[in-house]
C-alpha beads as a LAMMPS data file, in Angstrom:
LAMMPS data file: protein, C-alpha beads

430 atoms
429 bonds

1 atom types
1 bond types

-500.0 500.0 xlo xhi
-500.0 500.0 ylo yhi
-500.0 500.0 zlo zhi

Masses

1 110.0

Atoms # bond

1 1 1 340.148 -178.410 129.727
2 1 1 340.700 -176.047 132.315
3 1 1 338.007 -175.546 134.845
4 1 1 336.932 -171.873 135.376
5 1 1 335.689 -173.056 139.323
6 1 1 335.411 -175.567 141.308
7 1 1 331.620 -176.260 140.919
8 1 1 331.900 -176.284 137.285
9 1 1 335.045 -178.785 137.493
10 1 1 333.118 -181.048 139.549
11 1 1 330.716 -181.364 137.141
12 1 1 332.876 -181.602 134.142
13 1 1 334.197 -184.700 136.265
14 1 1 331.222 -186.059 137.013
15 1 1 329.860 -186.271 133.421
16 1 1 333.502 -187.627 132.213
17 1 1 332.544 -190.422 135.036
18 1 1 328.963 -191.428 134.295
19 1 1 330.320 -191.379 130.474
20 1 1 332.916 -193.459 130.833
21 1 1 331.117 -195.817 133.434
22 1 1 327.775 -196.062 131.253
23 1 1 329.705 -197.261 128.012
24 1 1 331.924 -199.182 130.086
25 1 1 329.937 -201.333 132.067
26 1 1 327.617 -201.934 128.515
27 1 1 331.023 -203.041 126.844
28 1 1 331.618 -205.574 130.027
29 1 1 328.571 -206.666 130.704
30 1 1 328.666 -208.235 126.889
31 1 1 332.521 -209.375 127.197
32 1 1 332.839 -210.657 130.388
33 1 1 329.404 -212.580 131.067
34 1 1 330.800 -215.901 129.287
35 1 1 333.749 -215.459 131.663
36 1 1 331.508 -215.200 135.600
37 1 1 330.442 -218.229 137.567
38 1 1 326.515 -218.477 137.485
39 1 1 326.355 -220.148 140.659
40 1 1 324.455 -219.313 143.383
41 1 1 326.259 -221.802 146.274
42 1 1 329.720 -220.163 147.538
43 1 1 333.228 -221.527 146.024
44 1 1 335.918 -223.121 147.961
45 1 1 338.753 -221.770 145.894
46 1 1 342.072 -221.695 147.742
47 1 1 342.597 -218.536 149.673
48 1 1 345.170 -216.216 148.196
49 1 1 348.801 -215.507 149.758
50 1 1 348.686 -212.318 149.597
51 1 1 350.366 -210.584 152.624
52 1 1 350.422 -206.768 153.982
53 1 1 353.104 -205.214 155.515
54 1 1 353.115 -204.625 159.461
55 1 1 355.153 -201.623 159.209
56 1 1 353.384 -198.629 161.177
57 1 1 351.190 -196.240 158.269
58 1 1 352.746 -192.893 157.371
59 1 1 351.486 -190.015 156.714
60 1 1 350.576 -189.400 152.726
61 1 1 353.187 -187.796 150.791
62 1 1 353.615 -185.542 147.649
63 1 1 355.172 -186.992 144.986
64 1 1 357.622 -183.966 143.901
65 1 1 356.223 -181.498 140.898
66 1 1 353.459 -184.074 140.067
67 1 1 350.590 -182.420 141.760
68 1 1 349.004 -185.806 143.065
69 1 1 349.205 -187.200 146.412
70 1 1 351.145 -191.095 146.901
71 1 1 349.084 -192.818 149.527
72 1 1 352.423 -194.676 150.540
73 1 1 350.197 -196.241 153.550
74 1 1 347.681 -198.099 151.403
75 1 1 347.568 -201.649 152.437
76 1 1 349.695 -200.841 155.871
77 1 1 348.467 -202.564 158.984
78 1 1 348.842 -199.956 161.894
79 1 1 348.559 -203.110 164.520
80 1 1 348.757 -200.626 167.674
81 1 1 345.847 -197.876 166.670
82 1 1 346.349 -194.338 168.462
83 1 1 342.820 -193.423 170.156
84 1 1 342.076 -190.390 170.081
85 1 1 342.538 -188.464 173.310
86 1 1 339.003 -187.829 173.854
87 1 1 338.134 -191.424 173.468
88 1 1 340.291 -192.903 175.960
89 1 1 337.605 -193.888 178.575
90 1 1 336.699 -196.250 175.236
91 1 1 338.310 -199.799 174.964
92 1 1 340.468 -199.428 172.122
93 1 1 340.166 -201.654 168.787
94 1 1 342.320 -204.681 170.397
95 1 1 344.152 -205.405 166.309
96 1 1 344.682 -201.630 164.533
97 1 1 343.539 -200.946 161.190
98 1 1 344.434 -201.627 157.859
99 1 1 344.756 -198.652 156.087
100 1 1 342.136 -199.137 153.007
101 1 1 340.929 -195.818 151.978
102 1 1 342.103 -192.658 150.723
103 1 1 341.671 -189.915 153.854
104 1 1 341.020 -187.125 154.703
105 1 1 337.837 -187.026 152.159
106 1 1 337.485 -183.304 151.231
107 1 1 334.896 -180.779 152.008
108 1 1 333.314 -178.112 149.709
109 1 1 330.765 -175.874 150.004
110 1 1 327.499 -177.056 147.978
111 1 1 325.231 -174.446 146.407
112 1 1 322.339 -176.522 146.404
113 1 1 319.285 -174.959 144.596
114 1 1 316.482 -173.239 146.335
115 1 1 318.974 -173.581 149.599
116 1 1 317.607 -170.054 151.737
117 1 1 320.490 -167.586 151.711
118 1 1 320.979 -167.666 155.440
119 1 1 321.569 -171.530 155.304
120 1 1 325.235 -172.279 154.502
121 1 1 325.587 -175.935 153.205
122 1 1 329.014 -177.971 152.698
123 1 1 329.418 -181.352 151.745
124 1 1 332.070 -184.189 153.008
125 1 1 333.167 -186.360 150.061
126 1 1 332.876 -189.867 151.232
127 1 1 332.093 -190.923 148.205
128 1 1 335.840 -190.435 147.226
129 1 1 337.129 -192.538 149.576
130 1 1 338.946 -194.786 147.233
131 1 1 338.858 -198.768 147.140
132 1 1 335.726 -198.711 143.667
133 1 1 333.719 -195.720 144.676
134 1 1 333.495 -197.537 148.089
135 1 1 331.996 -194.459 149.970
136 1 1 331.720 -195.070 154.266
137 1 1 332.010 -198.798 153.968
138 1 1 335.930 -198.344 153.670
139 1 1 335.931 -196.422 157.476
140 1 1 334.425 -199.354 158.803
141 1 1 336.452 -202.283 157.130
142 1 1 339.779 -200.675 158.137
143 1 1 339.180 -201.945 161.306
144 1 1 337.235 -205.049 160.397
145 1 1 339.260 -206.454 158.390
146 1 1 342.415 -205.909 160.437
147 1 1 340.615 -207.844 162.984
148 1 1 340.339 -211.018 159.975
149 1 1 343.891 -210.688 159.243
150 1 1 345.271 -210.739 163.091
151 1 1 342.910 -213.659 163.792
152 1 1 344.385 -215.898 161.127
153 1 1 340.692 -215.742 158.833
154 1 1 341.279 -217.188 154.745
155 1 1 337.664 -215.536 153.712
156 1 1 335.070 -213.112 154.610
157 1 1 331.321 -213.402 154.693
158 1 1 328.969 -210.600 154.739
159 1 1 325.226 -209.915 153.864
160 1 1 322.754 -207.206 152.339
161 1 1 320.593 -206.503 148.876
162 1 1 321.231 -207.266 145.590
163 1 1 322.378 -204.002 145.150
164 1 1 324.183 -203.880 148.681
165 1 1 327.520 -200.977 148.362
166 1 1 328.786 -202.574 151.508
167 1 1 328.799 -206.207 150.222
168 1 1 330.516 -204.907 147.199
169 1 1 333.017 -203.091 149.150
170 1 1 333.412 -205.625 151.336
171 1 1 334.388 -207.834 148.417
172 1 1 336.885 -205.695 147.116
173 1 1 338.744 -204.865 150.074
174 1 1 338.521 -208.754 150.726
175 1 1 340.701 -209.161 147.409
176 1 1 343.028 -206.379 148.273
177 1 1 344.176 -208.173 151.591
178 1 1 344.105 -211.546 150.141
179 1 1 341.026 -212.637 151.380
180 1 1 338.212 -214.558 149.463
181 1 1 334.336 -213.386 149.836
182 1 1 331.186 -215.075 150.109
183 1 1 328.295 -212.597 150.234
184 1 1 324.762 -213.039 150.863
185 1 1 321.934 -211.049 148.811
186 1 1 318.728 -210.569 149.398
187 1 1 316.528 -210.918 146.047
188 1 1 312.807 -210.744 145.148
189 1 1 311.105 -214.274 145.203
190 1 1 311.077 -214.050 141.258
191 1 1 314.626 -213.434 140.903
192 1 1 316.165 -215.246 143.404
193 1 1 316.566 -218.600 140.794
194 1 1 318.397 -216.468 138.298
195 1 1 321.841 -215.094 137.481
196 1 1 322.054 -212.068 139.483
197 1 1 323.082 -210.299 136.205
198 1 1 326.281 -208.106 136.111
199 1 1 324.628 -204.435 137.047
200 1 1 325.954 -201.740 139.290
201 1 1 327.642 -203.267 142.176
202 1 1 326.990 -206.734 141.167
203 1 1 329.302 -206.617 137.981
204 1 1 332.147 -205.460 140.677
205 1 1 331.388 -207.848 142.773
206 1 1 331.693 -210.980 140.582
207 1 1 334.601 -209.355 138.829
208 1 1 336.547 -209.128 141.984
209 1 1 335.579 -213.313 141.850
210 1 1 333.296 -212.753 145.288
211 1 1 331.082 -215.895 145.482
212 1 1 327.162 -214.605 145.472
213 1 1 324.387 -216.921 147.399
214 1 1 320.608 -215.324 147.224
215 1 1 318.272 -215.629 149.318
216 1 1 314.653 -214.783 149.017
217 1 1 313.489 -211.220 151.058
218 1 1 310.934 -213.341 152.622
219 1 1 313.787 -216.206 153.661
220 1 1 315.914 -212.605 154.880
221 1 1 312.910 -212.053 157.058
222 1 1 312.405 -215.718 158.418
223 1 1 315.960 -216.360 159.492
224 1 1 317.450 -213.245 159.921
225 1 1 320.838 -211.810 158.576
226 1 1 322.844 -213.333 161.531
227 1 1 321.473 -216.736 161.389
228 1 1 321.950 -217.036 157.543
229 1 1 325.657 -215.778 157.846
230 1 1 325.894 -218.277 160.532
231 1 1 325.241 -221.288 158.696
232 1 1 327.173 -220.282 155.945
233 1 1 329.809 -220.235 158.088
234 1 1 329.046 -223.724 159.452
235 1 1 329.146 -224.755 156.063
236 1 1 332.275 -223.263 154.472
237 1 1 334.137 -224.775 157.805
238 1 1 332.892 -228.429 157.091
239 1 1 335.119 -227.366 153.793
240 1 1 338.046 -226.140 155.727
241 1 1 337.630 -222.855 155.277
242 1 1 337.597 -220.502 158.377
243 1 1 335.793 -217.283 157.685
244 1 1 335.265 -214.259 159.323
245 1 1 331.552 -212.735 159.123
246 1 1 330.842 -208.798 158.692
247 1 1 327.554 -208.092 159.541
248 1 1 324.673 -206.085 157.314
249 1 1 326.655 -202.629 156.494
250 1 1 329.661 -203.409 158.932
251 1 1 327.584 -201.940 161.460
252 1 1 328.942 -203.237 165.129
253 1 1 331.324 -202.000 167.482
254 1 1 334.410 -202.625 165.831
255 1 1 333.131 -200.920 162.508
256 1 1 331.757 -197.641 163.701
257 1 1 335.414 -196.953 165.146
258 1 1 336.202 -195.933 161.405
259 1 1 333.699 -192.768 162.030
260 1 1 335.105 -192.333 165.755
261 1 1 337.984 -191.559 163.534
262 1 1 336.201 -189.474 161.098
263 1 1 335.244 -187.343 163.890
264 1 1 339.156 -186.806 164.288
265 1 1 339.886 -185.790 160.948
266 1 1 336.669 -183.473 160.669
267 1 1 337.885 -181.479 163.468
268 1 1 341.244 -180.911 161.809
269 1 1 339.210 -179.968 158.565
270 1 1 336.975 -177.644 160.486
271 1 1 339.409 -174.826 160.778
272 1 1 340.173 -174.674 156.941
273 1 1 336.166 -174.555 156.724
274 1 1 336.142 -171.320 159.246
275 1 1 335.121 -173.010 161.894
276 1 1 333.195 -175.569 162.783
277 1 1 329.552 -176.733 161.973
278 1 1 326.780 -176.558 163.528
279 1 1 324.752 -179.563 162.361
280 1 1 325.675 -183.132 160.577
281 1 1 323.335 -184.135 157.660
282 1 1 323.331 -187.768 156.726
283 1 1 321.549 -191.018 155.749
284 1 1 321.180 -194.128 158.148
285 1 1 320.856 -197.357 156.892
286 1 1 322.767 -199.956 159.052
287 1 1 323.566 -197.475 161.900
288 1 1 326.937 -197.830 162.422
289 1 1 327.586 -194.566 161.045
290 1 1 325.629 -192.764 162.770
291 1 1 326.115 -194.233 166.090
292 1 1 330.195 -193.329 165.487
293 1 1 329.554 -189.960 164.759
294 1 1 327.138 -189.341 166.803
295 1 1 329.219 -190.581 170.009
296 1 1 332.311 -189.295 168.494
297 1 1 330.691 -185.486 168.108
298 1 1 329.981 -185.869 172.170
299 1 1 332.785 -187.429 173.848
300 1 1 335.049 -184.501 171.579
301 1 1 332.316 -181.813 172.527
302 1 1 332.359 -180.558 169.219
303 1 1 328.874 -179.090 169.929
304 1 1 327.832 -180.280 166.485
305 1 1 324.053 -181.461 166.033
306 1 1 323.830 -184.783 164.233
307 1 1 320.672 -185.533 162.509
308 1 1 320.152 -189.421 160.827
309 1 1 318.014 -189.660 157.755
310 1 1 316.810 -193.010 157.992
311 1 1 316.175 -195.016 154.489
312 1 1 314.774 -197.765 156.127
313 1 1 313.226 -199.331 159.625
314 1 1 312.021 -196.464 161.968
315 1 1 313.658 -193.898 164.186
316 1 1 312.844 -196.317 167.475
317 1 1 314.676 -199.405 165.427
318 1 1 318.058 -196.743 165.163
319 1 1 317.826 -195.392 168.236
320 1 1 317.758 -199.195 169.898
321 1 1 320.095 -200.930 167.601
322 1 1 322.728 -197.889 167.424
323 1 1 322.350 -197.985 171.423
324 1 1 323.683 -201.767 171.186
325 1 1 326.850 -200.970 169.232
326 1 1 327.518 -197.797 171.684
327 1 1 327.309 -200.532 174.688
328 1 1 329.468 -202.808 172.626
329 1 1 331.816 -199.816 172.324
330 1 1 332.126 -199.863 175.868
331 1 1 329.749 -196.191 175.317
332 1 1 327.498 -197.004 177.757
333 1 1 325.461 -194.336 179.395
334 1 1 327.470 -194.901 182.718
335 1 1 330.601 -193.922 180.897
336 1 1 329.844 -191.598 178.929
337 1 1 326.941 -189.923 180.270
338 1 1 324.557 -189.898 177.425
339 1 1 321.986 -192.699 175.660
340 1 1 321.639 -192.794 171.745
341 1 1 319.064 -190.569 171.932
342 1 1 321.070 -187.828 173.424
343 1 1 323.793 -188.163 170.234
344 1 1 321.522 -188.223 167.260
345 1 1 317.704 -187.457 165.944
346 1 1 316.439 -189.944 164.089
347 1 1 314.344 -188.749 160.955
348 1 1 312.235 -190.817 158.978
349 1 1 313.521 -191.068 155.009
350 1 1 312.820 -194.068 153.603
351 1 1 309.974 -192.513 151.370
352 1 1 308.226 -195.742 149.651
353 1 1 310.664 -198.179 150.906
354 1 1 313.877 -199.240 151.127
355 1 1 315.706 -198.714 147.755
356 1 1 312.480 -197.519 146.398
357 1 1 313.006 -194.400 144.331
358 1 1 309.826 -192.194 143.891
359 1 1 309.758 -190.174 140.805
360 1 1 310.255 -186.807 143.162
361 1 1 313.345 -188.177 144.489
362 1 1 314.927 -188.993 141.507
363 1 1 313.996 -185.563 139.742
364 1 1 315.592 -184.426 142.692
365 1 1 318.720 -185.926 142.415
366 1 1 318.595 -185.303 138.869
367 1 1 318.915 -181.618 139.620
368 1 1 321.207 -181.641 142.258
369 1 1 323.814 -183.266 139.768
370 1 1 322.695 -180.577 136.547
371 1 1 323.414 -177.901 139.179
372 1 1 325.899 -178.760 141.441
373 1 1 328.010 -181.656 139.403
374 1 1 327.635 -184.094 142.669
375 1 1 325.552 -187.818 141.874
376 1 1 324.240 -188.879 144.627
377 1 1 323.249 -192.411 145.421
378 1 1 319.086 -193.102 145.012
379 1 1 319.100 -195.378 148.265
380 1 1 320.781 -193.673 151.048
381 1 1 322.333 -189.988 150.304
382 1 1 319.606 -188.839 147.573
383 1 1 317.010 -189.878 149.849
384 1 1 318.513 -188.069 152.987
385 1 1 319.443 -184.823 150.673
386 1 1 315.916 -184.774 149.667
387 1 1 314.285 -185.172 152.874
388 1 1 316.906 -182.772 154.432
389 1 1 316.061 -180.065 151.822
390 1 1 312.236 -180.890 152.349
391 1 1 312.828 -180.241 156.243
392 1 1 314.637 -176.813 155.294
393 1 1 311.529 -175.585 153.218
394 1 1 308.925 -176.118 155.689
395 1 1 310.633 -174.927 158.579
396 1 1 313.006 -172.754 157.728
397 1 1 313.485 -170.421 160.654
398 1 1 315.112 -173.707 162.464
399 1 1 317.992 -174.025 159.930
400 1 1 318.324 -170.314 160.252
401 1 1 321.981 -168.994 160.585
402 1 1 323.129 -172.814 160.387
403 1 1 326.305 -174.193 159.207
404 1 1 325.709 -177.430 157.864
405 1 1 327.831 -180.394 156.856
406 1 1 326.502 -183.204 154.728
407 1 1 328.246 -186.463 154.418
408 1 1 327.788 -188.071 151.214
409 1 1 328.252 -192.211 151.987
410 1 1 328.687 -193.056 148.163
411 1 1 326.895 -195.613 146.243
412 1 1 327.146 -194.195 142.600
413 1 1 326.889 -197.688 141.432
414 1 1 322.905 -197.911 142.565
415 1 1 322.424 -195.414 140.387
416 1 1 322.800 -198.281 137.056
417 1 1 319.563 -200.083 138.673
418 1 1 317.100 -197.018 138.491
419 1 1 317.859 -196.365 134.410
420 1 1 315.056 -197.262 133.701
421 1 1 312.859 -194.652 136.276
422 1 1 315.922 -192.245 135.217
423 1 1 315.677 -192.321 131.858
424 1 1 311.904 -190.940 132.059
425 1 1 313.408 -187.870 133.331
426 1 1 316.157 -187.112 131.067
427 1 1 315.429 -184.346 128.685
428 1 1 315.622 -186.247 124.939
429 1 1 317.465 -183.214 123.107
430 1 1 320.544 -183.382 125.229

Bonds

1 1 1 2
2 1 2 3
3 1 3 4
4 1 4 5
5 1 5 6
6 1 6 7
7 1 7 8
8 1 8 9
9 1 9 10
10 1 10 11
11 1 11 12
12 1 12 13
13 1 13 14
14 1 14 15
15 1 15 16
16 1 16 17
17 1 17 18
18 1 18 19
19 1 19 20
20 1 20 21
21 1 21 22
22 1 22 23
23 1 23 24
24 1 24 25
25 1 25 26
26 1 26 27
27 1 27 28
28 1 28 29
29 1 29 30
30 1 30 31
31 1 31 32
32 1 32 33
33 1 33 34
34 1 34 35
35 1 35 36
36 1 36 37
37 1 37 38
38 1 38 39
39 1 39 40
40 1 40 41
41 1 41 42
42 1 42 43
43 1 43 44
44 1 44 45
45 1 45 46
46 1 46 47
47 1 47 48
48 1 48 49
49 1 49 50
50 1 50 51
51 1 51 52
52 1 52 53
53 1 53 54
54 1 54 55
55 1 55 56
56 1 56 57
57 1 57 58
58 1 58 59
59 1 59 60
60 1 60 61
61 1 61 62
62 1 62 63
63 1 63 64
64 1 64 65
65 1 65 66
66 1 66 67
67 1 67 68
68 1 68 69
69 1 69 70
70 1 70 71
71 1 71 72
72 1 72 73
73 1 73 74
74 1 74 75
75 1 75 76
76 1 76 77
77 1 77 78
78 1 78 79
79 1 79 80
80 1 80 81
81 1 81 82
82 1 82 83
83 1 83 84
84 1 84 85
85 1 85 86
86 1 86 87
87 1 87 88
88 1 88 89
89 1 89 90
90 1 90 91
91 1 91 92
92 1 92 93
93 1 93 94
94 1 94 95
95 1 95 96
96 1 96 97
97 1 97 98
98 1 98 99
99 1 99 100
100 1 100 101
101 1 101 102
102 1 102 103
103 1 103 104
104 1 104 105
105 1 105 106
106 1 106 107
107 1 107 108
108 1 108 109
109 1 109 110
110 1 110 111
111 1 111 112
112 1 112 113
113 1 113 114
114 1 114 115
115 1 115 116
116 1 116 117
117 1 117 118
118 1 118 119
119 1 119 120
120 1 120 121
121 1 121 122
122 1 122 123
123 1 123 124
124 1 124 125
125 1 125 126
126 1 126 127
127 1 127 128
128 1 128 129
129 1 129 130
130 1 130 131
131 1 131 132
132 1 132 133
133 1 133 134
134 1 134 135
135 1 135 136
136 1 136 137
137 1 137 138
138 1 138 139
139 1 139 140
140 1 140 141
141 1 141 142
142 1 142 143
143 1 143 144
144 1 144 145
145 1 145 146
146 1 146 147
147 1 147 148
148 1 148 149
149 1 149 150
150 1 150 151
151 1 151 152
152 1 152 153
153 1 153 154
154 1 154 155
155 1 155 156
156 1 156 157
157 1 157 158
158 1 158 159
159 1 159 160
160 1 160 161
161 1 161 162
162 1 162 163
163 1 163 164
164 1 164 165
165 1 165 166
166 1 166 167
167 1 167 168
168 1 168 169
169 1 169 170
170 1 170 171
171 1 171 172
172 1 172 173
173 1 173 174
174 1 174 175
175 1 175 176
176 1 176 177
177 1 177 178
178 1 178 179
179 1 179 180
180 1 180 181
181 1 181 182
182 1 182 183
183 1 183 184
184 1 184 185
185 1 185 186
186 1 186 187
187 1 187 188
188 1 188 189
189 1 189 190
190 1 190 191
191 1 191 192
192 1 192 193
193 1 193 194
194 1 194 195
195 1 195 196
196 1 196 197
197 1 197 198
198 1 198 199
199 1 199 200
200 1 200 201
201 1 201 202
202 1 202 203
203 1 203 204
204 1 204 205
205 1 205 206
206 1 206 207
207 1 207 208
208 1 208 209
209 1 209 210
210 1 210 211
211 1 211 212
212 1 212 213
213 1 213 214
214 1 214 215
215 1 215 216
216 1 216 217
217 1 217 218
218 1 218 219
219 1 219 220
220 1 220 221
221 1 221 222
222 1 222 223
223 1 223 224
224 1 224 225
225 1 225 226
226 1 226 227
227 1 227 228
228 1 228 229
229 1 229 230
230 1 230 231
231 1 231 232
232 1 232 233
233 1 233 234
234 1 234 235
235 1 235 236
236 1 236 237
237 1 237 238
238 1 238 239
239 1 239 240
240 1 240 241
241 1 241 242
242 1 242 243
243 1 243 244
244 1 244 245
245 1 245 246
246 1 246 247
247 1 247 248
248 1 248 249
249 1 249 250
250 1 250 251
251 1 251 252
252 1 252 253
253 1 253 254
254 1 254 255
255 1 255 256
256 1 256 257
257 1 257 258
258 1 258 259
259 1 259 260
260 1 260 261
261 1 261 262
262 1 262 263
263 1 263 264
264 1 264 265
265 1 265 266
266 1 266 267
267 1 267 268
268 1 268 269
269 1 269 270
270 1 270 271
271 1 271 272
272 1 272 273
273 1 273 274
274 1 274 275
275 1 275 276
276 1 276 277
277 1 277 278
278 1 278 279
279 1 279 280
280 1 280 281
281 1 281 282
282 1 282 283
283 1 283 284
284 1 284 285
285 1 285 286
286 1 286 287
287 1 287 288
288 1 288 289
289 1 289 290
290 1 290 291
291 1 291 292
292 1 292 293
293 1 293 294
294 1 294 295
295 1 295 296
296 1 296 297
297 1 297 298
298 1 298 299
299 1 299 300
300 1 300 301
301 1 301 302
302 1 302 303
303 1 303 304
304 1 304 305
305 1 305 306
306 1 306 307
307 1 307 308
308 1 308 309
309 1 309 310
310 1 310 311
311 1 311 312
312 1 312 313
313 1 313 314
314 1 314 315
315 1 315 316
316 1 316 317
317 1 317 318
318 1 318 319
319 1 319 320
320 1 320 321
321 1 321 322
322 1 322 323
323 1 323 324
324 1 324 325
325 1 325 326
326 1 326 327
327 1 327 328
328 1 328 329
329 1 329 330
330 1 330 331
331 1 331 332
332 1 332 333
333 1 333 334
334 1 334 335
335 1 335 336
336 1 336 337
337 1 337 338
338 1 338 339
339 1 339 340
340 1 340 341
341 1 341 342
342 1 342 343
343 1 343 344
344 1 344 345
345 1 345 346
346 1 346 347
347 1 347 348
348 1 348 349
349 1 349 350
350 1 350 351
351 1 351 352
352 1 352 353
353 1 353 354
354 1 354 355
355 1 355 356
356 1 356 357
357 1 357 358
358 1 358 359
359 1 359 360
360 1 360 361
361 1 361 362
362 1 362 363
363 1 363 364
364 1 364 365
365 1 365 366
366 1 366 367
367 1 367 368
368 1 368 369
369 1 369 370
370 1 370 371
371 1 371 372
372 1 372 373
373 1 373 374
374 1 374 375
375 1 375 376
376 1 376 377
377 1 377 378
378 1 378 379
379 1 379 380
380 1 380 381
381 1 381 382
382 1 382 383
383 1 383 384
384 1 384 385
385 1 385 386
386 1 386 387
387 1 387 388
388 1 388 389
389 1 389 390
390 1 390 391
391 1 391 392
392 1 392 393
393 1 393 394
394 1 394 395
395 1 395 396
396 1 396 397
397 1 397 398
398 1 398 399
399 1 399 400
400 1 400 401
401 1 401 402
402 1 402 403
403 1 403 404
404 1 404 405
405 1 405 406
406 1 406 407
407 1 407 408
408 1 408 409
409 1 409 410
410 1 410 411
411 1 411 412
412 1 412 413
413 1 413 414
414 1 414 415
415 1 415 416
416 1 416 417
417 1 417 418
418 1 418 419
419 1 419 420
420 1 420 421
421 1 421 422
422 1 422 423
423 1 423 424
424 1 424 425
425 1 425 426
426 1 426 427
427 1 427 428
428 1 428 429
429 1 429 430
């Protein structure tokens, strides 16, 4: 049916989606379990053939009296990437990008509730990047994976949780290029013998025929995420393979040029939003994201504030590690006059714990999807929302006057491992 607005469009869409995904994944879970490897040690399967083309991206084009957009660049390899002009004192990503994701994500304004009337509050749709509801992952594997694909890689290895939206997105962009992908995941001590299971990002994962190891939180701990990708490695190339490792979140130099480049296609969005904003609002979990944005907002002197909701760690943990990928970067504070700590505040929002939902912050992002018809993730944007709105209320003469832009990352499919917690909150009679 015809939507009377936009906000009430949104959520007709959004209910459509969590419909259609809830008896959908049931359905597959049931069909398709025969059908899924239940090992835990990686495959050697023959890498796929699958080529891209090396003709230079275009720009999107409409396909005439349709009303939708072709993305006739999907899949392109742009091999020579244009910098933008305000990063040229920045050594530029050596083998392009592969274009992955569907860009620019839009911007609306977001009538949050209780939101003071002198705040104005828009939102950046990440979460519609393309590539399975791969939210910012997709920024950063443009250039990743380009770098796989120049250097001659047949697979990809990465590492995070069970419930990790970058090792899922990493596995599915891994397929699209013709890559196969061993991921890593970190499991509870309990668990960590068993099938995974086919929930949320998992049952995208193995469908996409990504080979899953887990390891134990407290092995995570012990050896460390680069060490265990390491010897993986070692071990798939004793097999012939020759893999390429991501690292947690694809947070290192070469990622966090995909938000270098979202600061580029903000500030051609900015005008259609009347002007630019004042502050950035997002979570930080790997800090790559933050660490792009953040330098990209300074070198462009946007004069935008960026503040980093972390979910996890401790603002002194972002602050150092996003410091190492701005060095990495060539962003040193030699060259570009400024240290981490001048580009970003770091906010403490991991609540409970990582991927811990309290009860608040769920009936929180319960009502931010009744009212506004936007589902946000429980691990990274609900818990950055909910901390942002909490800052808001207590001080709100500082967010006075303030034009605000919050980046939703994605990660819908977390959402399918808090049911449980969720379904305590849902009102039986509806």
């Amino acid at each position: 049916p015809r939507c009377s607005s936009l906000s009430s469009c949104l959520r007709e869409v959004a209910w459509l989606a969590m419909e259609g995904l809830r008896s959908g994944f049931a359905t597959l879970r049931k069909e398709i379990r025969p059908l899924l490897s239940t090992q835990r040690r990686p495959r050697t399967s023959p890498v796929s053939t699958t080529t891209i083309s090396t003709r230079r991206a275009t720009t999107p084009r409409a396909v005439s009296g349709s009303g939708f957009v072709c993305y006739s660049s999907m899949f392109e390899w742009e091999k020579k990437y244009e910098t933008p002009d305000w990063a040229a004192k920045l050594a530029t990503p050596e083998h392009g990008r592969v274009r992955l994701g569907l860009f620019p994500t839009p911007i609306h304004k977001w009538a949050l509730p209780r939101l003071p009337p002198n705040v104005e509050v828009y939102i950046k749709r990440d979460d519609l990047s393309g590539m399975q509801l791969s939210g910012n992952k997709v920024r950063k594997l443009e250039f990743l994976l380009a770098e796989a694909k120049a250097k001659e890689y047949d697979s990809v290895i990465t590492i995070g949780g069970i419930q990790s939206n970058h090792c899922r997105a990493t596995s599915v962009a891994s397929r699209y290029l013709g890559l196969d992908c061993f991921l890593i995941l970190r499991n509870s001590r309990a668990a960590v013998d068993s099938d995974p299971g086919l929930v949320g990002n998992l049952l995208v994962e193995r469908l996409v025929g990504a080979s899953v190891e887990q390891v134990t939180k407290e092995e995570y701990t012990r050896v460390g995420s680069v060490e265990l990708c390491r010897q993986l490695q070692e071990k798939l190339k004793k097999s012939g393979r020759n893999p390429y490792i991501i690292p947690v979140g694809g947070s290192n130099a070469l990622g966090s040029w995909g938000y270098l480049q979202f600061v580029e296609e903000l500030s051609k969005q900015a005008d259609q939003a009347s002007g630019p904003f004042t502050d950035i609002v997002m979570a930080c979990g790997s800090g790559g994201t933050t660490a792009g944005i953040g330098l990209g907002c300074h070198l462009a002197k946007t004069g935008t504030k960026v503040h980093a909701y972390g979910v996890c760690d401790d603002p002194k943990y972002f602050y150092d590690y996003c410091q190492e990928i701005l060095d990495g970067m060539g962003a040193t504070a030699e060259v570009v006059g400024a240290t981490s700590r001048d580009l970003f505040t770091a906010i403490q929002a991991k609540g409970s714990g990582y991927a811990i939902s309290t009860e608040e912050e769920l009936a929180f992002v319960k009502e931010v999807a009744e009212t506004t018809g936007v589902i946000l993730d429980p691990v990274y944007s609900g818990k950055a929302l909910y901390q942002f709105m909490q800052d808001v209320a207590r001080e709100p003469s500082a967010w006075a006057n303030k034009k605000v832009l919050f980046l939703h990352t994605g990660g819908l499919l977390g959402m399918y491992d808090k049911t449980d917690q969720l379904l305590k909150l849902m009102d039986a009679s509806k």
